[in-house]
N, C-alpha and C positions, 0 to 999 in steps of 0.2 A: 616341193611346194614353197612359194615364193613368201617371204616375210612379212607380215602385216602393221602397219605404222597407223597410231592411231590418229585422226581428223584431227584434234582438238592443239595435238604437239605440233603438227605440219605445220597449222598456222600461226601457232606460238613461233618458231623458228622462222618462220618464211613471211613472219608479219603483213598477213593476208586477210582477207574476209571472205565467207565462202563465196559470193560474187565474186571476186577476184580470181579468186585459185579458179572458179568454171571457168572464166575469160582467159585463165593462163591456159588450162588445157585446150580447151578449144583450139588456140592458136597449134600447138604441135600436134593437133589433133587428136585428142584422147579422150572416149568418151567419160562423162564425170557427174554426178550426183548430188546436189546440195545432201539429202537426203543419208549420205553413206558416212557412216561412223568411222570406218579403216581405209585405207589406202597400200595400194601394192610398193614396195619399196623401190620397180624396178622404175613406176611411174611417178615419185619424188625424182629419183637422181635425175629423167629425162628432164622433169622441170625447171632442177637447180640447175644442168645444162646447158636448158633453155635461158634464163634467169642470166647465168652469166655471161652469153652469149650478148644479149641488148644492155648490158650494162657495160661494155666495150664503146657503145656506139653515143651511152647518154651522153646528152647536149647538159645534161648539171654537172660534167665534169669543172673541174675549178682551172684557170686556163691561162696560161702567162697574159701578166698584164689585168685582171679580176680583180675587184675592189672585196676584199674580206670584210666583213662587221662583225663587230664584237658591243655586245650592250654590257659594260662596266656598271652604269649606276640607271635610274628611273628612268634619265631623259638624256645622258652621255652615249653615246657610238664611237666605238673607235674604228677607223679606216686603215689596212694597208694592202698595198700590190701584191699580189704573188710571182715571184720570180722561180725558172723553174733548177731544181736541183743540181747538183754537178753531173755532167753525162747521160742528163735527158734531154731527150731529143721532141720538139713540136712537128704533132703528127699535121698534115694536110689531110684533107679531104679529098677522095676521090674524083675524078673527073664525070664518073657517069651520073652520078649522084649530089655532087657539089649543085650545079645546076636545079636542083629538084628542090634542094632540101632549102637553099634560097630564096626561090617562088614562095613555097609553103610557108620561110618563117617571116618573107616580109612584110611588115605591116599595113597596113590599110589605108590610103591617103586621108583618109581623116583622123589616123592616128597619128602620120609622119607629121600631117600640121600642125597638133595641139603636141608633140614634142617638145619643140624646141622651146616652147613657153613653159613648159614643164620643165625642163632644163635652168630656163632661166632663174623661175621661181626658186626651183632647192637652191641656186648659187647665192642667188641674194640671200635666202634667211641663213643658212650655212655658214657665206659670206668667203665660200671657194673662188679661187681666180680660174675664169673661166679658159683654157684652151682646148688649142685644137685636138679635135678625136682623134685616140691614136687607132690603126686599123691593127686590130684584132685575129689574132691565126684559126682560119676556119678548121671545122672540126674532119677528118678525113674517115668517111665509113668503110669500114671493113667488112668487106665481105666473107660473108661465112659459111662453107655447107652443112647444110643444117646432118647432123648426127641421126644415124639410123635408130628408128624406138625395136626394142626388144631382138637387134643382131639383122633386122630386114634392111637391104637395100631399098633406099627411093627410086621411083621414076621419073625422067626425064620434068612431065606435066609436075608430079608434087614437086618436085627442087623447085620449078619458076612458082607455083602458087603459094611456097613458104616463103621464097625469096619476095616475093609481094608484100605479103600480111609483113617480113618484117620491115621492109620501106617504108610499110603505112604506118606502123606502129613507130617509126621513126619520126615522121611527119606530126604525128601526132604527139609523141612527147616533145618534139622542139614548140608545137603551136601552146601544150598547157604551160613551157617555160615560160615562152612569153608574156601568157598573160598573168602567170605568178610574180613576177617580176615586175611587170606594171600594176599592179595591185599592191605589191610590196610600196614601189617608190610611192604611189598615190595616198596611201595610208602614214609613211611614214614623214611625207611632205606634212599632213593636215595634222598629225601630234605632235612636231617640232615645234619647239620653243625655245626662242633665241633667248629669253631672257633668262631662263632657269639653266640652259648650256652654258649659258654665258657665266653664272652665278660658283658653277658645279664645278668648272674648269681652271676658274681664276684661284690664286690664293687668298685668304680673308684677309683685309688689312684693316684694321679701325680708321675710322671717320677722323679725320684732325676737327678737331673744335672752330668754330666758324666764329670770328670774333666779329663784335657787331659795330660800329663806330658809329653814337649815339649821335654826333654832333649832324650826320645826316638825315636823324629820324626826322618827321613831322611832327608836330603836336595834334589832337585830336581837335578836328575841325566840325563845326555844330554843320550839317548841309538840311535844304530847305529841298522835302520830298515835293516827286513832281505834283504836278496841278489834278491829276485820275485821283493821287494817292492821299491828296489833303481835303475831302470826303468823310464826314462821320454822319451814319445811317443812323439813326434812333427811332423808337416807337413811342412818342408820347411826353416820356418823358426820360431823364438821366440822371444818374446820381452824380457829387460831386465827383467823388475816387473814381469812376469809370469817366469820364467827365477829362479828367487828369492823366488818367491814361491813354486813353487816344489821342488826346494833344500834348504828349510828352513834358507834364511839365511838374511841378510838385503841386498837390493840392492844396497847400497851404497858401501859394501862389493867386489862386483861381478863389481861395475864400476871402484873403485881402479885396481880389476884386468887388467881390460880388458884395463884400462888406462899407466898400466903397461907392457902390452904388444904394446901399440902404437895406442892402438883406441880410438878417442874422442868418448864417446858414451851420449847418454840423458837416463833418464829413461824409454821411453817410445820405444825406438829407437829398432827396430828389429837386432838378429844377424841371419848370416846362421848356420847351423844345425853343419859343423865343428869348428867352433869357440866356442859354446855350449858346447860339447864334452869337449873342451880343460880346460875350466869353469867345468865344472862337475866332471872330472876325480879328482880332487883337493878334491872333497868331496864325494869322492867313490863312486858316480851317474854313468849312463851309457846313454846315449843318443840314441834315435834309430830314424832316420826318416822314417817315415811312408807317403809315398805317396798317397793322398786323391785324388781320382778324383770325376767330381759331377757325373759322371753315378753311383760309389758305394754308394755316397749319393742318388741318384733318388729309386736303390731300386727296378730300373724296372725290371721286369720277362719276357722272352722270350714267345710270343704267337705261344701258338702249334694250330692243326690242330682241337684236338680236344675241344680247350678253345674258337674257334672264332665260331659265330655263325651268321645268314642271320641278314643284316641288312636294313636300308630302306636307298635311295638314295639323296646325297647334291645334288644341280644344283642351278647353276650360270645364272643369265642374264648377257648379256652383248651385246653391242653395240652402235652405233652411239647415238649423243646428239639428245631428240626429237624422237626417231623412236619408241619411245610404251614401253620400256621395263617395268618399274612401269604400265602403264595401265594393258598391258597383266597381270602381278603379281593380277590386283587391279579385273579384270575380275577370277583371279584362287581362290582368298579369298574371294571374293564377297563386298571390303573394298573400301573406298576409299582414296586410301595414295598421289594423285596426289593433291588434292585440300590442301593436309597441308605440301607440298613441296614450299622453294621459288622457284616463276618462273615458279613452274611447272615440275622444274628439280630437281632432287635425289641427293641431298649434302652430302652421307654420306651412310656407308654402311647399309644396312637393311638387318634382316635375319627374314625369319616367316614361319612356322609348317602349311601345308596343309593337312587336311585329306579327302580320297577319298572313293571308295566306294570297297566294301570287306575289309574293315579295314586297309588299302592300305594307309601310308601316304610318304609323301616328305618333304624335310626343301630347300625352296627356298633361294636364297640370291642374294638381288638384290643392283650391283656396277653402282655407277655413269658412265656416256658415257663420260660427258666433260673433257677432255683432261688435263685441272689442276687437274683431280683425280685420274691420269691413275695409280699410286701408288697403290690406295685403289684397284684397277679393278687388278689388280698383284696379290697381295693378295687374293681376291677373285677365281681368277683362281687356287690357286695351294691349295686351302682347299675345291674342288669340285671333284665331280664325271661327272657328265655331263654338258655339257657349251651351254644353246639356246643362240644364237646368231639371235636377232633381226635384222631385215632390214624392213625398208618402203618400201612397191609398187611401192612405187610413185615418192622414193627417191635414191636410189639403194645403191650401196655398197661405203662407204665414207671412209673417213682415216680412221677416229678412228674406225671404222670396221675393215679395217686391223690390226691394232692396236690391236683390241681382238683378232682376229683369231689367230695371233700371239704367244699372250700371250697363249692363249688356246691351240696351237700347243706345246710350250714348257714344259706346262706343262703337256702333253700328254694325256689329256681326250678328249673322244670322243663329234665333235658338231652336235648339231642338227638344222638348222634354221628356225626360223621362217620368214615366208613373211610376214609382217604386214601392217596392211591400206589397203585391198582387195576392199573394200567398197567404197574407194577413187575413184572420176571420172579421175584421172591422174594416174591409179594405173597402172604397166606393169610386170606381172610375170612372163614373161617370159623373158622378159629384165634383171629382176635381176636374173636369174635362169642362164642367158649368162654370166655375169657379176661373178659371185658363181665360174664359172668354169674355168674363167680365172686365180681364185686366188685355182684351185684345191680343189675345194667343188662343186664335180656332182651329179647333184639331182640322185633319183636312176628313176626317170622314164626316167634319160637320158643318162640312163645306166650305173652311178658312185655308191657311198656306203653311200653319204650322203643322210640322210635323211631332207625331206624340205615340211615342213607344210604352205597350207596358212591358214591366220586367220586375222579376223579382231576384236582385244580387247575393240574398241565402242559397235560393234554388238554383242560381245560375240559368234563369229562364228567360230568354228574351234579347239577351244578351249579342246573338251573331245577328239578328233581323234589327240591331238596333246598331251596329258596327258597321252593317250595311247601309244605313242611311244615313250614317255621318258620312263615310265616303261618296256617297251620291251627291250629297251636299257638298261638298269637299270638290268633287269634280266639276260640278255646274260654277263653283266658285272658281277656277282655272288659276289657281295659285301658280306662283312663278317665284322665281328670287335669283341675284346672279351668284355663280360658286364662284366664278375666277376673279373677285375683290376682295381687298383686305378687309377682316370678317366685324362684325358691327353688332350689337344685339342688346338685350336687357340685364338687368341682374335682378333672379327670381328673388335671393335671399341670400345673406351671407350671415357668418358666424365665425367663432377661431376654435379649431380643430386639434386638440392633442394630438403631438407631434406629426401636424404640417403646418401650425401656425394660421393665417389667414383665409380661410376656403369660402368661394365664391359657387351659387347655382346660377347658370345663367343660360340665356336663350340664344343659340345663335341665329339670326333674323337674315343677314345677308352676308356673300364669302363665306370664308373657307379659316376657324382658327386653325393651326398647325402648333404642333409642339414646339418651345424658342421661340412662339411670337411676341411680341412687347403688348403691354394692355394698360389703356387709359380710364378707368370709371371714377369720373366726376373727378375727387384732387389724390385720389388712388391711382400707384403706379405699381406695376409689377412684370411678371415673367410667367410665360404658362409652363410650367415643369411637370407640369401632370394635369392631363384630361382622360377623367372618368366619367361613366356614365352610370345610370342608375341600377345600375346590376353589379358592380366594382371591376367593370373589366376596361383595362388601361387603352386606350384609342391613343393614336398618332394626330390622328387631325378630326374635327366636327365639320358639316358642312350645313345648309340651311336649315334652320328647322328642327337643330339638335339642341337637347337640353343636356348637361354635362356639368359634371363638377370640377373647379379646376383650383389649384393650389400653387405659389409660388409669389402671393402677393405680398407688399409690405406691409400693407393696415388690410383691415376689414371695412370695405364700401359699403355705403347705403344700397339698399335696398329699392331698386323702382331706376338703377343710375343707368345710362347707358355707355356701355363700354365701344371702345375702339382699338382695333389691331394693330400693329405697324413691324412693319419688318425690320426696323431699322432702329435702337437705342437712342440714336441720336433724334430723331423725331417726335418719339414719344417723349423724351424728355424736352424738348422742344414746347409741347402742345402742354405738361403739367408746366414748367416755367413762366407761359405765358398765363395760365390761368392763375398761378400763385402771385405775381406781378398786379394782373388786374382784379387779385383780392376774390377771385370767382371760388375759392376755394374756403371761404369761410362759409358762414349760417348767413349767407345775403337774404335780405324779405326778399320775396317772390313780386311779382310786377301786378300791381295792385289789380281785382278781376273789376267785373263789372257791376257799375252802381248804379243809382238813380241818378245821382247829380250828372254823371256822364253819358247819360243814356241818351237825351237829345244831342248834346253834341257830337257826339257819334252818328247817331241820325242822319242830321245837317252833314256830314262829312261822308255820306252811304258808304260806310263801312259797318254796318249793322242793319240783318233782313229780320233777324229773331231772336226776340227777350224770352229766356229762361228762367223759370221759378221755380224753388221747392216751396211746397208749401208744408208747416207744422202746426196741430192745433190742439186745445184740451181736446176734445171732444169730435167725433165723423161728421157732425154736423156742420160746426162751425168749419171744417176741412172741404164740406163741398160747398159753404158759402164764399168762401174766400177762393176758392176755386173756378166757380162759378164766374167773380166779380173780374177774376184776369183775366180768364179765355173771355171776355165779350168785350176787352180793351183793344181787339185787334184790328186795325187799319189797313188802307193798300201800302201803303209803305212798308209798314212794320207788324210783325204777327207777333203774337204771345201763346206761350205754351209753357204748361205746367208739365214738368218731366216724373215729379213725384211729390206722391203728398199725402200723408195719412195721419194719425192721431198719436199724440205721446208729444216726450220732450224732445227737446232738437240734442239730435248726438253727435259724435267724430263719425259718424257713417255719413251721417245728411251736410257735414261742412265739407268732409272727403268727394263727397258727389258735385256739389256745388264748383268746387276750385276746379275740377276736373271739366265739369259742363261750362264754366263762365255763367253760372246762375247766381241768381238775386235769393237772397234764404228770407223767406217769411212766416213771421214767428206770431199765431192770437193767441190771447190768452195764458201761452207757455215760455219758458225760458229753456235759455242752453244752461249744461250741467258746468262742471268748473272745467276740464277737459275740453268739452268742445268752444266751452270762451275761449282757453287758450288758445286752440287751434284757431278760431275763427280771427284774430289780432294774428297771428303768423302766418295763416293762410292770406289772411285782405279777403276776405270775404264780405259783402256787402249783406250783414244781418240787420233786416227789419222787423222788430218787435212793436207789435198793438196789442190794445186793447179794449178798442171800439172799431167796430167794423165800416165805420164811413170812414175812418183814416186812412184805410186802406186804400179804398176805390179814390178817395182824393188826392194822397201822393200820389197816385200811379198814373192820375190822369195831368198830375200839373209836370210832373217828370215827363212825359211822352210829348206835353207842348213847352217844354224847355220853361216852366214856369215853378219851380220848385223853390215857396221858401224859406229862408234861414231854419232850420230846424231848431227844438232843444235834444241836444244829445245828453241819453245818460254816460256818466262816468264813473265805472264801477270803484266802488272804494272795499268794499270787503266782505265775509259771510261766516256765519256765525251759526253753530248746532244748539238747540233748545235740548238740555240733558236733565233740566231739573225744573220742578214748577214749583213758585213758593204763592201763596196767595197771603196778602196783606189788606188789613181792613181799612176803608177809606182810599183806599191807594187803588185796589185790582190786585191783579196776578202780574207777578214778576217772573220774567223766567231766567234761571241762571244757565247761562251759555257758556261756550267752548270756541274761539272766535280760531274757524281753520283755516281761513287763510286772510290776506292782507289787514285792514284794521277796520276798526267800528268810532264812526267818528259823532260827539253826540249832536251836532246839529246836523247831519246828512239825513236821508229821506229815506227808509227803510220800507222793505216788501217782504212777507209774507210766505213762505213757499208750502206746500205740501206736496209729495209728489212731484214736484218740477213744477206745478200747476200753482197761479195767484192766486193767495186767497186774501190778500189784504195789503194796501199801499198807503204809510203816512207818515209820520215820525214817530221819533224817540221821546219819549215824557221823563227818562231818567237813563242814567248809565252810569256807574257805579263798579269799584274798585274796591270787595268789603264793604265796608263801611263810610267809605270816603267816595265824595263824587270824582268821575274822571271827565276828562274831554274828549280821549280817545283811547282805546286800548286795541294793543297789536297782537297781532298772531299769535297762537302758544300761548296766549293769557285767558284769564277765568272771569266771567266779569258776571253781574245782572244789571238786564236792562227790562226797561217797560215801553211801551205803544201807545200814542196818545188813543184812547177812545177805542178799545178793542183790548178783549180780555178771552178772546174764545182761543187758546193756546195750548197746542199738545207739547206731548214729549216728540225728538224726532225731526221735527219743524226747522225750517233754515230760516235764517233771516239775514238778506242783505241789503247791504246801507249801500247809497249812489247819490250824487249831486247831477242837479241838473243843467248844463250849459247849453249854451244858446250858438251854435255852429252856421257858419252860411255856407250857403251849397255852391259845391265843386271846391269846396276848402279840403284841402289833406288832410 
């Protein structure tokens, strides 16, 4: 039994892959296995026989006349000839075979062409002297009979069909020299580097010092840049130092000038754009102002038809303090956000992401109802698509209900209400459904267009039939918005965050924010580093319609601001630059709304179809006379409508509405609190306070025929709490007061308040410092004063002093 040699050593030895070793057997014919572990010893020796047999015939023999390479260093080759040994002999190539094996190894005309340029190329970088080819001793095959396997003679037919396979296999290792060889040269052409051979090969020698011979230098000559280049673009205006710098010159230079023409100027001190010019033309500069505005900075692109795509719908809650609006929210998420409210009540605005069923979602946002918030509820209003308007059962429709509806009316989305507290033993829906339609909101089963869901958000009842009709809504509206713009939207509310510093809620309205965008609100700059959403789970990017919380800013923004995206640092900071420049970045007044004195002029100019009023009054009565007196002031030109109007004192709810609508605020009988004064001086609200009701109807009629005139304006001087009452004989009642805010002056004209409500207008008969008379005493001070002719004085009572001026109309 014949030896067995293991697979694994065969090939280790005969450095083969088992594809090879089957192509070897094959050739001498011997069936073979990828498959077999062992091998017959008798069927190795035939191989290596074989084996040595075509290794007689390789064309890789190395050949008199062979160029050797030797790689020395990275990018060094060394080159030498092979000469051949003492008493060896250069074999020839057969005759029968010479012929054959020449056809097979010559190249291709399209290779003998690109030769010689290939030749060329290695000589140049090289930088070998080109000569003539020397010719080369062809290789001489020997013919061999091939060896009998296992002691059998071959026949006749096998000896010619082994003597074939080996010719082929000849042919065929001379064609892969060739192309290893030109692949060699091609490869080792294209990583040749003459400079680094050249560096490798030479010996190092230092640099000799380069001496310079001064007397040929130049001296440094002033050159006048060309005519494109002496061009300074400004916007408006320049300071001096920037001023200095583009016209290369010192600024102390350009101050002499400017101080020679008569202007004190500082270094930092801005000029206008022709004063510039005058400065520049002296140094053959040309000044150009370029007017910047921030829409060319914004960069924003017009939304076509086909860039906006279906979006999902905002909605707003709103209504009365207490009537369910956070439960219903807390019933649609399934959360509970009432028990980590103080009180119970919604201090601030909230926005959160509901998804429904067919992949159907909404972005809620839900504004406080209590009346110190009606700001926030503004706001909310005019970055909504649909507005529920909550009402209790049990409770019906309250101010600050109108107060929403209002708001929601102005800014023209469609409501939907909800009845809430069904569940309630005091609940009457049809009572508030009476009540809905006094203020023009009919249900549609009572044959109006509003729609009116009940529900109860304890019981969770009502809740999917009333989900369903805000999307009904929601669809009929055909909301759109474009994703693929730089993303744009509101800011719900900001605040600063234990450890992330500035954290911003905000709407995105159109685009796409992405995390790394830049963001502009108002003189707010920042970086989105993180976008979450109202469940704490981290997003990459917001697309229309998402409400999200984001963090990376530097300050904390106002509230109500609208933001802007930009991809680019340079842009954003661009667009803050320019607003801190044009000062848009401080507490600028707002651009004064609409008044009486400007009312006909506007007119005459038909840029005005419709005067807006709120009206405020002691008393319902006197609210639907003054009511009454507006709506029948209306013309074909011009229409009058009263947006809201009900009883009480004017507050930051009714001046927030006003600036928002461009309405006229009208005040009988009642005044603004100190709050809404302020606002209404920073708003510009045009507040008109009476107190006879034909003054009304006669401003209103001399304003609409541009006949308005000179008024007397009051001019508030200060107010004053009655905290003590002394009653003196001969004299009356003195009351001693607590003066809260500005001063009480003793000859100004003083009123009465109780309530918000007049009850009395005259002067002062004493004012008093102790025991010493005063002229005026300021804030923080304790004073008593008395009222000429009126002694009916509580504890509680305000009293404020105002002088009266006499103002002409359309005066600022």
């Amino acid at each position: 039994m014949s030896k067995r040699l293991k697979l694994e050593e065969v090939l280790k030895e005969l450095t083969l892959t088992p594809a090879q070793l089957q192509e070897k057997f094959a050739e001498i014919g011997v069936k073979f296995s990828v498959r077999s572990k062992t091998l017959a010893e008798e069927q190795v020796d035939a191989l290596k026989d074989h084996l040595k047999s075509k290794k007689q015939v390789t064309l890789g023999e190395v050949r008199r006349g062979d160029l050797i390479e030797k790689r020395v260093m990275g990018s060094v080759i060394r080159r030498r000839r092979v000469e051949l040994a003492p008493g060896e002999t250069q074999i020839a190539p057969g005759p029968t075979l010479e012929k054959e094996v020449e056809k097979k190894v010559a190249p291709d005309k399209e290779e003998i062409s690109s030769k010689p340029a290939l030749e060329k190329e290695a000589s140049r970088l090289v930088g070998v002297q080109k000569t003539k080819p020397s010719i080369q001793p062809k290789l001489k095959v020997v013919e061999e009979a091939p060896k009998p396997i296992s002691g059998k003679e071959l026949s006749e037919e096998e000896k010619i069909l082994a003597q074939k396979k080996a010719e082929k296999l000849l042919l065929d290792e001379a064609e892969l020299a060739k192309k290893r060889r030109k692949a060699f040269i091609s490869r080792r052409t294209a990583e040749f580097d003459i400079n680094q051979f050249g560096r490798s090969e030479r010996l190092y020698q230092p640099k000799k010092k380069k001496v310079v011979d001064k007397s040929r230098m130049q001296s440094t000559q002033l050159t006048m840049p060309k005519a494109a280049k002496r061009v300074i673009k400004i916007s408006g205006q320049i300071s001096i130092s920037d001023l200095a710098t583009e016209l290369k010159v010192k600024s102390s230079e350009i101050i002499q000038k400017l101080m020679a023409m008569g202007m004190m100027v500082t270094l930092n001190q801005k000029i206008d754009a022709e004063t510039a010019a005058l400065i520049a033309q002296e140094y053959q500069y040309e000044i150009q102002n370029e007017v910047i505005t921030e829409e060319h900075l914004l960069k924003q692109s017009q939304i076509s038809e086909s860039m906006a795509k279906p979006r999902f719908p905002v909605v707003t809650v709103m209504g009365h303090v207490d009537h369910g609006k956070t439960s219903l929210l807390d019933a649609i998420r399934q959360t509970d956000v009432v028990a980590q409210e103080a009180g119970g009540i919604t201090q601030h605005i909230g926005a959160s992401m509901v998804a429904l069923e067919g992949g159907r979602r909404m972005t809620f946002i839900d504004t406080p109802g209590h009346e110190a918030f009606s700001a926030m509820r503004a706001r909310g209003a005019k970055t909504t698509d649909i507005v529920i308007l909550v009402v209790a059962a049990d409770d019906g429709i309250m101010p600050q209900t109108k107060e929403a509806i209002a708001h929601a009316r102005e800014a023209q989305v469609p409501i939907v209400v909800a009845i809430n507290k069904i569940d309630k033993p005091g609940a009457n829906v049809e009572r508030v459904k009476k009540q809905l339609s006094e203020v023009d909101l009919l249900s549609e089963d009572w044959g109006g267009k509003t729609i009116v869901c009940e529900i109860s958000a304890k019981q969770k009842t009502g809740i999917k039939e009333l989900l369903e009709m805000i999307w009904l809504q929601a669809e009929v509206l055909e909301l759109k918005a474009a994703p693929d713009i730089p993303a744009t939207g509101v800011v719900l509310e900001a605040k600063l965050a234990k450890g992330l510093g500035p954290v911003a809620t905000i709407l995105v309205q159109q685009g796409t924010l992405k995390r790394g965008d830049f963001l502009v609100m108002g003189d707010c700059f920042g970086k989105a580093r993180l976008l979450m959403d109202d469940k704490g789970k981290m997003l990459d990017q917001a697309g229309p319609a998402f409400a999200i919380e984001i963090s990376g800013l530097e300050s904390v923004p106002r509230a109500g601001e609208t933001f802007y995206a930009f991809k680019q640092e340079a842009d954003a900071k661009a667009l803050i630059h320019f607003r801190a420049t044009s000062f848009k970045t401080k507490e600028v007044e707002p651009e004064p709304k609409l008044s009486l004195e400007s009312l006909y002029e506007k007119m005459q100019q038909g840029n005005l179809e419709e005067v807006k009023f709120i009206v405020k009054a002691d008393v319902q009565g006197s609210v639907e006379v003054v009511k009454d007196i507006i709506e029948k002031l209306k013309t074909e030109k011009i229409k009058t409508k009263v947006i809201f109007a009900s009883a009480g004192a004017i507050t930051e709810s009714d001046v927030h509405l006003a600036a928002a609508s461009h309405a006229i605020l009208i005040g009988f009988n009642i005044r603004p609190d100190s709050k809404a004064k302020e606002l209404i001086k920073t708003q510009k609200v045009d507040a008109r306070l009476y107190e006879i009701i034909y003054d009304v109807s006669d401003d209103l009629k001399k304003a609409l025929l541009g006949k308005l005139e000179p008024e007397h304006k009051e001019v508030f001087l200060g107010r004053a709490e009655i905290r003590q009452i002394f009653k003196v004989s001969k004299v009356g009642q003195i009351a001693g007061c607590f003066v809260t805010e500005g001063v009480i002056n003793r000859k100004a004209h003083v009123r009465l308040l109780r309530d918000n409500k007049i009850i009395y207008t005259g002067r002062l008969s004493s004012l008093k410092r102790f025991k010493d008379d005063a002229r005026e005493v300021a804030q923080g001070f304790e004073c008593g004063l008395g009222i000429e002719n009126y002694n009916d004085l509580k504890l509680g009572d305000t009293i404020e002093a105002f002088v009266v001026e006499e103002v002409v109309a359309g005066a600022a």
